[in-house]
N, C-alpha and C positions, 0 to 999 in steps of 0.2 A: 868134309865130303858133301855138306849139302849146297855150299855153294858151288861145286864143281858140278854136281847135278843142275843147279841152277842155270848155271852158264851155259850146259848144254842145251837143256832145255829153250836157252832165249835162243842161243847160233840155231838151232834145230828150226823152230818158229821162224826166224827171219829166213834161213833159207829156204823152206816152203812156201812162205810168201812172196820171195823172190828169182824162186825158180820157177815156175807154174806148170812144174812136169812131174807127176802124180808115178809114173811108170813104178815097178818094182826096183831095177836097174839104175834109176837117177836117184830115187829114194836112198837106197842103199851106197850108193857114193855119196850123197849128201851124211847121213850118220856117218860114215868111215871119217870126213873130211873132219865134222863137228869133234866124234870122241878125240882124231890127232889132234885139234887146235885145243880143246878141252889137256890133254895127256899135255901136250908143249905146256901154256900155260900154268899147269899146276909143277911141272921141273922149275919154271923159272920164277916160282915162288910168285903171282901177282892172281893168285885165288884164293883170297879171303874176303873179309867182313868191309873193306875198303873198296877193294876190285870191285866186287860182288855185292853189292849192297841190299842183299833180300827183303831186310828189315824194313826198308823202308816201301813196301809194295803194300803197306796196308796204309800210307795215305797215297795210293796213287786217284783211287777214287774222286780225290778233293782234289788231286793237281787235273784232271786231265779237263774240266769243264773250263778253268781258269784257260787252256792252251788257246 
């Protein structure tokens, strides 16, 4: 479950960053779009510990300076 929250969370982030429409309206299709791609996703079995690699966001600190 909590890489599925994860997942959300990241689709969620990136389309907020790449929609740049704040509205109630677009916000709200954006979460609808996120949980169905989240819901698809976890049916077709590729939301775990591979997919989803949460574990590794505590060296993200040390990769992003190398970028």
């Amino acid at each position: 479950m909590k890489h599925a929250v994860a997942l959300f969370l990241l689709l969620m982030a990136v389309w907020l960053l790449n929609s740049g429409h704040y509205t109630v309206l677009i916000t709200s299709f954006g979460v609808a779009s996120c949980l169905f791609v989240v819901w698809l996703a976890r049916r077709m079995g590729i939301v775990d510990e591979e997919g989803v690699p949460i574990h590794l966001l505590s060296r993200l600190p040390m990769y992003l300076p190398w970028i």
